[in-house]
DRENPA-3360 file (N, C-alpha, C; in nm, 2 decimals, always signed):
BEGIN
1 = XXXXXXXX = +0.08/-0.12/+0.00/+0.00/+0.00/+0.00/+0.09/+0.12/+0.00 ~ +0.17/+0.13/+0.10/+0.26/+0.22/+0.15/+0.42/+0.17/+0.05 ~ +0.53/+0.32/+0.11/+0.65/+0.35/+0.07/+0.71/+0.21/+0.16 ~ +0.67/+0.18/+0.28/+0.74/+0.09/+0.37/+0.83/+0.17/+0.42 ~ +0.89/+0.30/+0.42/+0.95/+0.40/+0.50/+0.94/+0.40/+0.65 ~ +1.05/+0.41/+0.71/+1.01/+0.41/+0.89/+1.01/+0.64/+0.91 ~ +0.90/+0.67/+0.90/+0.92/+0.83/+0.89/+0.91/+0.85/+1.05 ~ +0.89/+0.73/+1.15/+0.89/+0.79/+1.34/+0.99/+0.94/+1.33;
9 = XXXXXXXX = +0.95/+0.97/+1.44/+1.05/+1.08/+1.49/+1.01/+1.16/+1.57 ~ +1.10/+1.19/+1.66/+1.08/+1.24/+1.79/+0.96/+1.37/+1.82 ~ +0.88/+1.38/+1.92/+0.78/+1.52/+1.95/+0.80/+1.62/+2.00 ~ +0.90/+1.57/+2.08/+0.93/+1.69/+2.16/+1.02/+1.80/+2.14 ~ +0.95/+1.87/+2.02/+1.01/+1.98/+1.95/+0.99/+2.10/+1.96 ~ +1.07/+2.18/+1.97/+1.02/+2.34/+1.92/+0.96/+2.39/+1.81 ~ +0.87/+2.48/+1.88/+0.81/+2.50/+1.71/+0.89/+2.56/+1.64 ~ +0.99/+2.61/+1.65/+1.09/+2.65/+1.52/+1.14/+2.46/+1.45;
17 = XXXXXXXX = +1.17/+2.40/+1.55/+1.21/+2.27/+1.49/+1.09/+2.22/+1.48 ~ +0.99/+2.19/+1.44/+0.87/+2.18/+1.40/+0.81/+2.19/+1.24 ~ +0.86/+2.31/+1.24/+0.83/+2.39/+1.16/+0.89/+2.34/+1.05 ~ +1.05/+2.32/+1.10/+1.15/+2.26/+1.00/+1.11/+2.13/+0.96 ~ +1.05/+2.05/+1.06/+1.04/+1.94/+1.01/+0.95/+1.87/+0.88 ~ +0.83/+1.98/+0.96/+0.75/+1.98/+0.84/+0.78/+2.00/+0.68 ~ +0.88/+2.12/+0.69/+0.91/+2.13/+0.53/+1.00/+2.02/+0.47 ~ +1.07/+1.93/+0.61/+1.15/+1.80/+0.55/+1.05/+1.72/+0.52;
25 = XXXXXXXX = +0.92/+1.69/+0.61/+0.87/+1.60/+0.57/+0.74/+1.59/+0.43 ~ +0.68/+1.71/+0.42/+0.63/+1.75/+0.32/+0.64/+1.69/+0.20 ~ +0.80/+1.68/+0.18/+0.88/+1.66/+0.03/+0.86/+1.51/-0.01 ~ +0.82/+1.44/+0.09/+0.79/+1.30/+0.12/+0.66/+1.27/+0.11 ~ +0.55/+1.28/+0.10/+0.44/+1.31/+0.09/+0.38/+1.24/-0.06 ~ +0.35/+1.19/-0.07/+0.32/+1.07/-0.21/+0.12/+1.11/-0.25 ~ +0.15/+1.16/-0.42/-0.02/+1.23/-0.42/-0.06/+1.09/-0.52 ~ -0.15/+1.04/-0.47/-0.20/+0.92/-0.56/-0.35/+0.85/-0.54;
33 = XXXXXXXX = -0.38/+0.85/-0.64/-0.52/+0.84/-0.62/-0.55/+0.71/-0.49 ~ -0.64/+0.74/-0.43/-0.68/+0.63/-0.32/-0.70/+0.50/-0.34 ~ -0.75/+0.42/-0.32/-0.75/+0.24/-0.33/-0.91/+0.22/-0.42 ~ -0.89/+0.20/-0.47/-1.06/+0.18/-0.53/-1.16/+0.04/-0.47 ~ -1.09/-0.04/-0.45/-1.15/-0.14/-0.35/-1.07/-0.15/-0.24 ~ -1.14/-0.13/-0.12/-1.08/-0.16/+0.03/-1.19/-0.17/+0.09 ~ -1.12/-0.25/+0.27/-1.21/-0.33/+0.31/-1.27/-0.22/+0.51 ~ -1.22/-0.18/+0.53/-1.20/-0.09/+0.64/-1.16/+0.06/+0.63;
41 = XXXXXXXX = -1.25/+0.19/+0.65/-1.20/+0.29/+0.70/-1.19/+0.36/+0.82 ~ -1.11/+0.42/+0.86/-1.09/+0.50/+0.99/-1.16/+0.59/+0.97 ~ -1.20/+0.69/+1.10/-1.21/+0.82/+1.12/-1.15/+0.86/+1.22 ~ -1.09/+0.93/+1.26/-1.01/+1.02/+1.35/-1.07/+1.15/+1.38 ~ -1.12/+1.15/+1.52/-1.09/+1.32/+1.59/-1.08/+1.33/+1.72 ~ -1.06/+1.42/+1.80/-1.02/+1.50/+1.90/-1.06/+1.59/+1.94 ~ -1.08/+1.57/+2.10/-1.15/+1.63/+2.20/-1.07/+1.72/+2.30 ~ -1.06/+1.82/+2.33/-0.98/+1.92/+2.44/-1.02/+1.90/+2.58;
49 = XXXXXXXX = -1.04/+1.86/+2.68/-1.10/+1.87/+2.84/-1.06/+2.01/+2.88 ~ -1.16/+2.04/+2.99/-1.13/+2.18/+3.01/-1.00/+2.22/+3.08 ~ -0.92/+2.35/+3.07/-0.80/+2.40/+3.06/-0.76/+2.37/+2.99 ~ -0.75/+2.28/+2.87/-0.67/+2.24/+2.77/-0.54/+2.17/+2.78 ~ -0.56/+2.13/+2.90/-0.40/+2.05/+2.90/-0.41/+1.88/+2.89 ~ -0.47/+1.81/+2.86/-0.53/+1.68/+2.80/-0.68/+1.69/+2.69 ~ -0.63/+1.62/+2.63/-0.70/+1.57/+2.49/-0.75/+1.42/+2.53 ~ -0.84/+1.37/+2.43/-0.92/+1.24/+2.37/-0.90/+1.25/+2.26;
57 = XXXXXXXX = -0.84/+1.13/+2.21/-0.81/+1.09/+2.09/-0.89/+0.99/+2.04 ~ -0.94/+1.00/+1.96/-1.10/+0.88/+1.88/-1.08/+0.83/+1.75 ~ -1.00/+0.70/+1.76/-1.07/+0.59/+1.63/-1.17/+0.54/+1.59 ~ -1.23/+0.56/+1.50/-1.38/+0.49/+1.46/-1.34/+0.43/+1.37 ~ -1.35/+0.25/+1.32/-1.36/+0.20/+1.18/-1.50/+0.17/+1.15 ~ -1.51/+0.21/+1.02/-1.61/+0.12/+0.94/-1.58/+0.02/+0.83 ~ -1.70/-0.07/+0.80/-1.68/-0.15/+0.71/-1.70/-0.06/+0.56 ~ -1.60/-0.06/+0.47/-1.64/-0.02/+0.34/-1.70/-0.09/+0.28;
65 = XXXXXXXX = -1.80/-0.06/+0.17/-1.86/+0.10/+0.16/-1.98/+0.13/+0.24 ~ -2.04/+0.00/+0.33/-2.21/+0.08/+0.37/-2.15/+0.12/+0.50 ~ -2.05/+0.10/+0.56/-2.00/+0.25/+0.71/-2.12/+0.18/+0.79 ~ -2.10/+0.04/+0.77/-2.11/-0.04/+0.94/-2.03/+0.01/+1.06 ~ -2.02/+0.02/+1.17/-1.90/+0.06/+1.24/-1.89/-0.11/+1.27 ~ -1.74/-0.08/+1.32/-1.67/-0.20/+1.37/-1.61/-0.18/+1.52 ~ -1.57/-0.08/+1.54/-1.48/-0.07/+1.66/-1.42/+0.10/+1.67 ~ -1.46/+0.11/+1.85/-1.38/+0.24/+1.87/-1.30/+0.23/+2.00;
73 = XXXXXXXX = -1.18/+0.31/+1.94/-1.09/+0.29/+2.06/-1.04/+0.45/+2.10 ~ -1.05/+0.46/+2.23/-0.99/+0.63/+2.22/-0.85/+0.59/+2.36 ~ -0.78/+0.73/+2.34/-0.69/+0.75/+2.47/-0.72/+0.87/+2.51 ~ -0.70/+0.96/+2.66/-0.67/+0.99/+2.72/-0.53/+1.08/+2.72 ~ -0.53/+1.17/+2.70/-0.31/+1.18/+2.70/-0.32/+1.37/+2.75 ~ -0.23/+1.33/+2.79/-0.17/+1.51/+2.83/-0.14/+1.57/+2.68 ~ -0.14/+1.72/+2.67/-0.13/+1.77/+2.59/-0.02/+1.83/+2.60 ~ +0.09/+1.82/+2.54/+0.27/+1.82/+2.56/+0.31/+1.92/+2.46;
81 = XXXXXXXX = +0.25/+1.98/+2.34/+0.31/+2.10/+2.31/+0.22/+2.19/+2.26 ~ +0.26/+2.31/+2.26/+0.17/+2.41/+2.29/+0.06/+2.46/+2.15 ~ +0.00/+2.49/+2.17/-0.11/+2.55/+2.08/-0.01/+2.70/+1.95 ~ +0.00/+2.66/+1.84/+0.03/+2.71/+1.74/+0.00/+2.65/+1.60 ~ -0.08/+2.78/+1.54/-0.13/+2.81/+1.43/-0.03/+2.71/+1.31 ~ -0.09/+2.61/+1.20/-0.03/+2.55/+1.18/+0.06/+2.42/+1.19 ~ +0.08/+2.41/+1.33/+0.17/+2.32/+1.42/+0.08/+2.24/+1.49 ~ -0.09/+2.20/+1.49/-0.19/+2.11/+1.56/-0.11/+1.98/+1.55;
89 = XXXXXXXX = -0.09/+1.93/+1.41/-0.01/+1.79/+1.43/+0.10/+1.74/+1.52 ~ +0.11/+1.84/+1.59/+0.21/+1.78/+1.64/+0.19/+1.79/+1.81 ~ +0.11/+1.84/+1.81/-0.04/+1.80/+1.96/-0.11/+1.76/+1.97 ~ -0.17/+1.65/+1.87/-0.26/+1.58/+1.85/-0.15/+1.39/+1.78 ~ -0.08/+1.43/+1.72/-0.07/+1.26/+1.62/-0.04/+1.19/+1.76 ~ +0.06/+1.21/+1.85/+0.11/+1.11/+1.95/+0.02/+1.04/+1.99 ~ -0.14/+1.09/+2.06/-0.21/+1.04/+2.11/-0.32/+1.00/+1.97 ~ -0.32/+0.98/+1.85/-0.37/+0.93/+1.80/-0.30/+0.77/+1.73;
97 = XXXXXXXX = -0.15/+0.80/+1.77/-0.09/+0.73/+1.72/-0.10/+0.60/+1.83 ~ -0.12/+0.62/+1.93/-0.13/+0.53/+2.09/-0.24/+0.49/+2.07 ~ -0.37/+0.54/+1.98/-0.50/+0.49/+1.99/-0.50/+0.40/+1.88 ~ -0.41/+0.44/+1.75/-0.41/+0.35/+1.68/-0.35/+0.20/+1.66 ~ -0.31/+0.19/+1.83/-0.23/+0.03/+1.89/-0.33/-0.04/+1.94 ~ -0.46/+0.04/+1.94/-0.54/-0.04/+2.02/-0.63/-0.08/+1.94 ~ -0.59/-0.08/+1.83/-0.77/-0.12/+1.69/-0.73/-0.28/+1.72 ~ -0.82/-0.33/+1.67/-0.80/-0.49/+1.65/-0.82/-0.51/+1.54;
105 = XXXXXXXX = -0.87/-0.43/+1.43/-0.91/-0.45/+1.30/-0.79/-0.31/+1.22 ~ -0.70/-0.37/+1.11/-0.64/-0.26/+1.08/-0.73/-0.21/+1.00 ~ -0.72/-0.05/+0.95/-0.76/+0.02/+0.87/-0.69/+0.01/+0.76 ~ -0.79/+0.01/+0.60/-0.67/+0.06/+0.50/-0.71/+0.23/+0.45 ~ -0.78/+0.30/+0.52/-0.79/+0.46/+0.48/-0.84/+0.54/+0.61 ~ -0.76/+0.65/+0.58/-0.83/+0.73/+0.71/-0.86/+0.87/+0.64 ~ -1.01/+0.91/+0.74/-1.05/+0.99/+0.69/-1.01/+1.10/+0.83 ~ -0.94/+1.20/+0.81/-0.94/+1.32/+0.92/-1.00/+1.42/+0.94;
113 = XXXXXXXX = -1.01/+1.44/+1.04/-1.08/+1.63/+1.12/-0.98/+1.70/+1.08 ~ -0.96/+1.76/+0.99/-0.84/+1.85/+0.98/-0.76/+1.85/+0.82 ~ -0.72/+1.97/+0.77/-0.66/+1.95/+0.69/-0.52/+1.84/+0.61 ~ -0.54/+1.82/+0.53/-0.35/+1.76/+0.44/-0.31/+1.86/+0.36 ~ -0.30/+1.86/+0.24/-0.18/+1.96/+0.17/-0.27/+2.13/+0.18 ~ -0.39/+2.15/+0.24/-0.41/+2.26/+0.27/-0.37/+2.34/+0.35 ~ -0.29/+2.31/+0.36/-0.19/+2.45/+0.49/-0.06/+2.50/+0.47 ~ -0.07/+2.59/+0.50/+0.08/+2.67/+0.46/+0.20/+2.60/+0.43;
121 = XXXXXXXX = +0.25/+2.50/+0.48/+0.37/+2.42/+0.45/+0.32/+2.28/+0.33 ~ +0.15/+2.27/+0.30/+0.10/+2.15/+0.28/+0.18/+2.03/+0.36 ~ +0.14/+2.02/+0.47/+0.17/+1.95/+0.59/+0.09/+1.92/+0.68 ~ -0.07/+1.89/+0.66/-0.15/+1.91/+0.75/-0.16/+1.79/+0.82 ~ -0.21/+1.77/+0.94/-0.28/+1.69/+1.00/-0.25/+1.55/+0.89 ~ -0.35/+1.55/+0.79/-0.38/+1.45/+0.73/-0.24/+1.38/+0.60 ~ -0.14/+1.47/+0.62/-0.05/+1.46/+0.54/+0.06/+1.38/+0.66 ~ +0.02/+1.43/+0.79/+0.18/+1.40/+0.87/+0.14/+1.27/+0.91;
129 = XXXXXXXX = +0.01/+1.25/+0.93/-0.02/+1.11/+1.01/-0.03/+1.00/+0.91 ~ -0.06/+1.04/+0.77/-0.04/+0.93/+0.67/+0.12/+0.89/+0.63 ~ +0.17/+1.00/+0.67/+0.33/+0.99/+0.66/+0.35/+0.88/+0.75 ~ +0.35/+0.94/+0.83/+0.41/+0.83/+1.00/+0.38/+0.67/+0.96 ~ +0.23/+0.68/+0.96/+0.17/+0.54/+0.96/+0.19/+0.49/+0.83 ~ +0.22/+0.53/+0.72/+0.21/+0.51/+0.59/+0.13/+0.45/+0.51 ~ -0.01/+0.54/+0.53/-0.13/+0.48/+0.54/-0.21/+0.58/+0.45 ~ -0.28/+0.59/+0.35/-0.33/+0.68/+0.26/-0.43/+0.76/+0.38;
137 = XXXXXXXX = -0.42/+0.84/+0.34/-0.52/+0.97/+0.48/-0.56/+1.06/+0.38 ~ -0.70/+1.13/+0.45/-0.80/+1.23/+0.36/-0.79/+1.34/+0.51 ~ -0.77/+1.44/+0.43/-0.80/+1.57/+0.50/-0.95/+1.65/+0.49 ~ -1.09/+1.63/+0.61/-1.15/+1.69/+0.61/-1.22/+1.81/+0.71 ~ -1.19/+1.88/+0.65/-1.20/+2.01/+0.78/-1.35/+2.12/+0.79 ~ -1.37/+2.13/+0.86/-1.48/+2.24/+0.87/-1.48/+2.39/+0.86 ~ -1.37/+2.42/+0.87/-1.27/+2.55/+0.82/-1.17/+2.56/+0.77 ~ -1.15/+2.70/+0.67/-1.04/+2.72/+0.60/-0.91/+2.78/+0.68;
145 = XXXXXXXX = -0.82/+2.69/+0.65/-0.69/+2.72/+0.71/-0.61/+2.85/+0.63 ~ -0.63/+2.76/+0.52/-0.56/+2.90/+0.41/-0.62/+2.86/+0.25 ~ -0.55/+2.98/+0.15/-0.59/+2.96/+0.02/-0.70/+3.00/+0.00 ~ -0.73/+3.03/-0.12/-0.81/+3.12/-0.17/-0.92/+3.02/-0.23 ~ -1.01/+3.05/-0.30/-1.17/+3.01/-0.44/-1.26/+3.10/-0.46 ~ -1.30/+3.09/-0.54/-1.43/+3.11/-0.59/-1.53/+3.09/-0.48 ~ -1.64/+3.22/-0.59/-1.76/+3.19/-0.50/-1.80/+3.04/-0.50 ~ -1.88/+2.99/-0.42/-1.98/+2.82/-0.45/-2.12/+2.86/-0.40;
153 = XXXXXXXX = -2.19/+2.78/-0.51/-2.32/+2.77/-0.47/-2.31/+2.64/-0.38 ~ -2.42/+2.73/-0.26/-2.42/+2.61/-0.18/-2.55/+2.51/-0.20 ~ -2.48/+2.43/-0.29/-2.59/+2.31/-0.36/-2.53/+2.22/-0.31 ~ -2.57/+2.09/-0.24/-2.52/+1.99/-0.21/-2.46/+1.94/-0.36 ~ -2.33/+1.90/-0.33/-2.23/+1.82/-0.43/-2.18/+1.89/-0.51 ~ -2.20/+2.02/-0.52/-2.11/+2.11/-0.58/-1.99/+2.14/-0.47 ~ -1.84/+2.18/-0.55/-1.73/+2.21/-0.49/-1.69/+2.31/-0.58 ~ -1.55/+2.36/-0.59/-1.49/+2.47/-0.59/-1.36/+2.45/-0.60;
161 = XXXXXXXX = -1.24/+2.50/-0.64/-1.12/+2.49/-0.63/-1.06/+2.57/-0.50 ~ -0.99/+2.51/-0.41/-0.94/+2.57/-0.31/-0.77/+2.57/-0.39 ~ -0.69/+2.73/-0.37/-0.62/+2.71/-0.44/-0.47/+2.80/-0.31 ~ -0.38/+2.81/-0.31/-0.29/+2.85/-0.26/-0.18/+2.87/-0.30 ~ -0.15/+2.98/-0.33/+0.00/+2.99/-0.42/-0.01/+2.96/-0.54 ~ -0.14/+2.98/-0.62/-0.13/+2.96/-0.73/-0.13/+2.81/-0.77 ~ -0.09/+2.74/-0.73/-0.13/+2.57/-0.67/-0.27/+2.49/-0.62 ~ -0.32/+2.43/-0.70/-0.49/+2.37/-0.64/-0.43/+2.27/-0.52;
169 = XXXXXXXX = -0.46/+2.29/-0.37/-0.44/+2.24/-0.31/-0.59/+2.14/-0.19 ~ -0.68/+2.19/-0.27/-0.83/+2.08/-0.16/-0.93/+2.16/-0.28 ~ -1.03/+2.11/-0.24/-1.17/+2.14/-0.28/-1.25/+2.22/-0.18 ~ -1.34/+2.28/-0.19/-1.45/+2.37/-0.13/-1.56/+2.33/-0.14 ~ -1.62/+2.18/-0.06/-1.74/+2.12/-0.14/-1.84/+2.13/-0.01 ~ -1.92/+2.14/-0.08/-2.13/+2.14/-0.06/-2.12/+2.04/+0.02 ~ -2.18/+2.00/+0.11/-2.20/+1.83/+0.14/-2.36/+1.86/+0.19 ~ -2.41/+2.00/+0.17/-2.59/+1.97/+0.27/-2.60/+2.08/+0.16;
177 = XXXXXXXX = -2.70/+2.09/+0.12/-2.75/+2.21/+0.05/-2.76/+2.36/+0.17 ~ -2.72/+2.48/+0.11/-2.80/+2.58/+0.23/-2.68/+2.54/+0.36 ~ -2.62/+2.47/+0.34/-2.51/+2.48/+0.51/-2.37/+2.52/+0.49 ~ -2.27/+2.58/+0.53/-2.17/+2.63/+0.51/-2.09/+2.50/+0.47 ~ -1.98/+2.51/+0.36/-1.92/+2.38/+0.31/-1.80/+2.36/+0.45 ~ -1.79/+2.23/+0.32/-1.64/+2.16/+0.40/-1.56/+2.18/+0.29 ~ -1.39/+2.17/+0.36/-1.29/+2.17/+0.31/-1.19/+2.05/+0.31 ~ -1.18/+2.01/+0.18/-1.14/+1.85/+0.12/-1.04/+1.89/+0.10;
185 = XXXXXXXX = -0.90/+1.83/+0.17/-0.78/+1.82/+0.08/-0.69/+1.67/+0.10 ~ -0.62/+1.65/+0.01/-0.56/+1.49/+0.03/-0.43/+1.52/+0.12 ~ -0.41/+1.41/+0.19/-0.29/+1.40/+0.25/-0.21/+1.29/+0.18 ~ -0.11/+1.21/+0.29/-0.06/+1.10/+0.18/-0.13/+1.01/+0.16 ~ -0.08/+0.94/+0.04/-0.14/+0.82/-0.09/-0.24/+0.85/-0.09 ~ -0.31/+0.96/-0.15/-0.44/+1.00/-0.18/-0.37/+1.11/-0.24 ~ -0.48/+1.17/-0.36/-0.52/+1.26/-0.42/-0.65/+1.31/-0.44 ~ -0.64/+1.46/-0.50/-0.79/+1.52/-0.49/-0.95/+1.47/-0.53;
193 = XXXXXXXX = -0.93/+1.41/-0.65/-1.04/+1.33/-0.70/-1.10/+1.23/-0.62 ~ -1.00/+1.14/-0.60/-1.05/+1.01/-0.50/-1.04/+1.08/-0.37 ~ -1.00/+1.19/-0.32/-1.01/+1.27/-0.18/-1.22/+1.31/-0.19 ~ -1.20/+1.36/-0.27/-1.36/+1.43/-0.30/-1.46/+1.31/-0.32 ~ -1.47/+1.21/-0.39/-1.55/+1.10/-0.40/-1.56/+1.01/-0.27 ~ -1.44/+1.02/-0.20/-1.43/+0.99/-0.04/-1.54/+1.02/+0.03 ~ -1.52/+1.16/+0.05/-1.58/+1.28/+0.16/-1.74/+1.20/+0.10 ~ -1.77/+1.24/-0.04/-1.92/+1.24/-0.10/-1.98/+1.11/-0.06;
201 = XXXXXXXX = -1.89/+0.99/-0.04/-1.96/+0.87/-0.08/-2.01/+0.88/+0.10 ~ -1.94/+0.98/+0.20/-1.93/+0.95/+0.34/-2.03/+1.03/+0.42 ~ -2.13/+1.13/+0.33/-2.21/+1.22/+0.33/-2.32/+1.17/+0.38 ~ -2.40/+1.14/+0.51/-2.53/+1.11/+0.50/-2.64/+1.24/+0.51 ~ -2.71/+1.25/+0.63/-2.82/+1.41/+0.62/-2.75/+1.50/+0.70 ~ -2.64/+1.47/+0.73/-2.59/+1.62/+0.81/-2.50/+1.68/+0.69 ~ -2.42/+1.78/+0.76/-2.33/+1.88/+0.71/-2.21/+1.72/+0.72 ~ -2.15/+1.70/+0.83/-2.02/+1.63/+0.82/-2.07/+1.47/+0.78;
209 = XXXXXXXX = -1.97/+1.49/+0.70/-1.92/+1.29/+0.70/-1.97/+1.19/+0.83 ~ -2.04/+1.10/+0.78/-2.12/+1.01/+0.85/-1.96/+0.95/+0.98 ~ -1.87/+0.90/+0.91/-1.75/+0.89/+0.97/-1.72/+0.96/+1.09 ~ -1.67/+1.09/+1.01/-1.61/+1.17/+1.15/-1.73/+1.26/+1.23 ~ -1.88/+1.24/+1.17/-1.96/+1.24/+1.29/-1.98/+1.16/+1.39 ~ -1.93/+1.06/+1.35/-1.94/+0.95/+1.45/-1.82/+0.95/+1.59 ~ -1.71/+0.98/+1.48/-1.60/+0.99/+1.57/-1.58/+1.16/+1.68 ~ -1.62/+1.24/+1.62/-1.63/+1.36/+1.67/-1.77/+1.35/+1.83;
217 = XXXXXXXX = -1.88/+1.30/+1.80/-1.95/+1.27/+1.93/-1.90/+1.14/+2.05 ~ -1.81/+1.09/+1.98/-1.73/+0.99/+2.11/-1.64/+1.05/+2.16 ~ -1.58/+1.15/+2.11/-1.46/+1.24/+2.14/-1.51/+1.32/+2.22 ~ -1.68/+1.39/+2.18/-1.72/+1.48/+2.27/-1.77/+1.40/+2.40 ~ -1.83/+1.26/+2.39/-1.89/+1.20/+2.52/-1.77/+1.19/+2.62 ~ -1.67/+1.15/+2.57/-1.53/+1.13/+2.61/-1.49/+1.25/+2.72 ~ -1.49/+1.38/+2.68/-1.49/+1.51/+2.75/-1.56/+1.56/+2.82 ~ -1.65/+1.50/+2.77/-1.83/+1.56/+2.88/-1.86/+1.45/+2.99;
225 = XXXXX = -1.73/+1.32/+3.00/-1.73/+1.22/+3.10/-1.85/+1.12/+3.04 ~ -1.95/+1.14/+2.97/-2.07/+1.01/+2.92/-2.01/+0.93/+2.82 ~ -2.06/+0.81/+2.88/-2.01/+0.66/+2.81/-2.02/+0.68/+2.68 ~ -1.92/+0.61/+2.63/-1.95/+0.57/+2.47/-2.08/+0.52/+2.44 ~ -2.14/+0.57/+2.31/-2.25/+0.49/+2.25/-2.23/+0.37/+2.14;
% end
């Protein structure tokens, strides 16, 4: 599936060495269209507890394509570097990376809360954790980090080119008629097209992905102390 690359490396960085790393690891970053038959996807998100100094970290799998769930596993973890614009991945992967020891079923796609090549370094979230794990990952976010588009009609299934630097870096797509869009961009072993037909096929009657709706309310039960559903 993957490069077979060991890309580990250490967290406990400065965000100046952070920063750096990202533009090392960026260059590494593989754009390819997604798997057209697979058997398991992830969803990934994350929860803050109050003061902000621990997070919940939330695996959801489903069976591909009808998004049976199969299994959720979350952690618990202190939050070990500090809040900077850009630099979430590197406050968030460790403890998703710990949750990701605890699946019993592997994933072969992950779909994310959060940007891939949409961010200033194209380094997002969805780029660094497919790196690591060497695992095709989709970047979907609920806000724009950066980069420019066009107006969009907000028609369910219409998108938009999200562009940066003159570079098309995600989409700007509809997913509810009438609701503020999402922002689609690929991380590694994925690309834009099979990034966008991802998100769409993951769309049920809300605004977000059936997926990381799922994962995003265990995250929240998780913080609010109520049992998983």
């Amino acid at each position: 599936m993957g490069s077979g690359q060991d890309l580990r490396h250490r967290w406990d960085l400065s965000p100046r060495e952070a920063v750096q790393l990202q533009k090392e690891l960026a260059r590494k970053v593989v754009l390819q269209p997604l798997p057209l038959d697979f058997d398991v996807l992830a969803a990934a998100d994350l929860s803050y507890f109050k003061g902000g100094t621990y997070l919940a970290a939330v695996i959801v799998t489903f069976r591909w394509p009808d998004l049976s769930p199969i299994e959720t596993v979350h952690v618990k973890a202190p939050v070990k570097f500090p809040y900077v614009p850009g630099l979430l991945s590197f406050r968030e992967i460790p403890a998703l990376l710990e949750a990701f020891q605890r699946l019993r079923t592997r994933p072969d796609v992950f779909l994310c809360d959060g940007q891939g090549l949409a961010h200033p370094r194209k380094f997002g979230l969805a780029c660094h954790l497919g790196l690591v794990l060497d695992f095709p990952a989709v970047g979907c976010a609920k806000s724009r980090l950066c980069g420019e588009h066009p107006p969009l009609e907000l028609r369910k299934g219409h998108s938009v080119p999200l562009v940066l630097n003159g570079e098309r870096v995600g989409s700007v797509y509809c997913s509810r008629t009438g609701v503020k869009p999402l922002y689609i961009s690929p991380g590694h072993l994925a690309d834009l097209p099979s990034s966008e037909e991802l998100v769409s096929r993951c769309v049920g009657r809300f605004r977000i992905p059936e997926p990381l709706r799922r994962a995003h309310a265990a995250a929240t039960a998780l913080r609010e102390g109520r049992a998983l559903t």
